[in-house]
VEXDREN-2710 file (C-alpha; in Angstrom, 1 decimal):
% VEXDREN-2710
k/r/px/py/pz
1/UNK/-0.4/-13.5/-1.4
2/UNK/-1.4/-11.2/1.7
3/UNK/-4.8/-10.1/3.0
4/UNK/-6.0/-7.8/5.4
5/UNK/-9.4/-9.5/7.0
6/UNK/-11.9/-7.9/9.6
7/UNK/-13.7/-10.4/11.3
8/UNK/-16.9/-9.9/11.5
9/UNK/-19.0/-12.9/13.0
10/UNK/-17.6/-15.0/15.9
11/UNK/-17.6/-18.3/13.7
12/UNK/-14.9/-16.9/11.5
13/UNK/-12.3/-16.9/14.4
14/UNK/-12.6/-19.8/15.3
15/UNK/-12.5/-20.6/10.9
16/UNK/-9.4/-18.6/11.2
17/UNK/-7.5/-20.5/14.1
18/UNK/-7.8/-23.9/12.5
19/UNK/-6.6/-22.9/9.4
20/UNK/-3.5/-21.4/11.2
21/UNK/-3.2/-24.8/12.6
22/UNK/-3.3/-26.8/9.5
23/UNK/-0.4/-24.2/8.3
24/UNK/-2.8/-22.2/5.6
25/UNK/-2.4/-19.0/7.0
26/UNK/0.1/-17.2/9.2
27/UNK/-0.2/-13.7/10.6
28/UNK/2.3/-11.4/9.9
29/UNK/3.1/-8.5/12.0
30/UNK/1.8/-5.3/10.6
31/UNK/5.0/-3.5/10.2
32/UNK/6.6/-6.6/7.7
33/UNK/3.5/-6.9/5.9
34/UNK/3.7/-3.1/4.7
35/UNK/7.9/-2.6/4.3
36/UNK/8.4/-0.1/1.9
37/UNK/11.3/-1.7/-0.6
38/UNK/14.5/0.7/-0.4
39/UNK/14.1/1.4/-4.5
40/UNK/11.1/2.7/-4.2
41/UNK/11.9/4.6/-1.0
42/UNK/15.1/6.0/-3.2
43/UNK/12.6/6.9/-6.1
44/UNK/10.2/9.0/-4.3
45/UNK/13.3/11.0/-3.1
46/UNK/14.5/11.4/-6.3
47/UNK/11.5/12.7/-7.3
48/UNK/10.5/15.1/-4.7
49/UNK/14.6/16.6/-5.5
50/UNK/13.7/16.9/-9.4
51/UNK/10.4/19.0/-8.6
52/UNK/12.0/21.0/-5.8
53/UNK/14.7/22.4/-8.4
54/UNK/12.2/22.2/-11.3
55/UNK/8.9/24.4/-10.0
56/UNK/7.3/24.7/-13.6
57/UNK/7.0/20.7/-13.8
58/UNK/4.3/21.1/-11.0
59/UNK/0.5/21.0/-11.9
60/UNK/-2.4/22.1/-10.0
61/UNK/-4.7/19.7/-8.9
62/UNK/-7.2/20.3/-10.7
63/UNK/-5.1/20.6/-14.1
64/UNK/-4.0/16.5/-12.8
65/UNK/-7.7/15.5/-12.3
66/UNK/-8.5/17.3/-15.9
67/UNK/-5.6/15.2/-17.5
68/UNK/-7.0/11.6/-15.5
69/UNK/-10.6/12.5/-16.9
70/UNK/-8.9/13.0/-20.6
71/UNK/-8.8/9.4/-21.2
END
């Protein structure tokens, strides 16, 4: 499981630091924690290909708000 914390009060560091000693936590760089998986990277530019070559697929955006209101 992965959290993003803002610390807010000085006590919580120090919280923070012994729990990183007892091996509970570890901080992960922010570029690994937010890697983008290649299929998904492949699906968006399959996607962005079909509505280039497709124009009447595209909806306005208030015509897309309209149809997430609908429910």
């Amino acid at each position: 499981m992965t959290y993003h914390i803002r610390i807010k009060k000085d006590y919580a560091e120090a919280i923070i630091a012994d729990l990183q000693k007892k091996d509970a936590l570890e901080f992960v760089p922010e570029d690994e924690a937010f890697e983008v998986p290649q299929w998904q990277k492949d699906e968006v530019r399959k996607r962005i290909e079909k509505y280039r070559n497709n124009k009447e697929l595209l909806i306005d955006e208030e015509s897309f708000l309209n149809m997430l209101n609908e429910d």
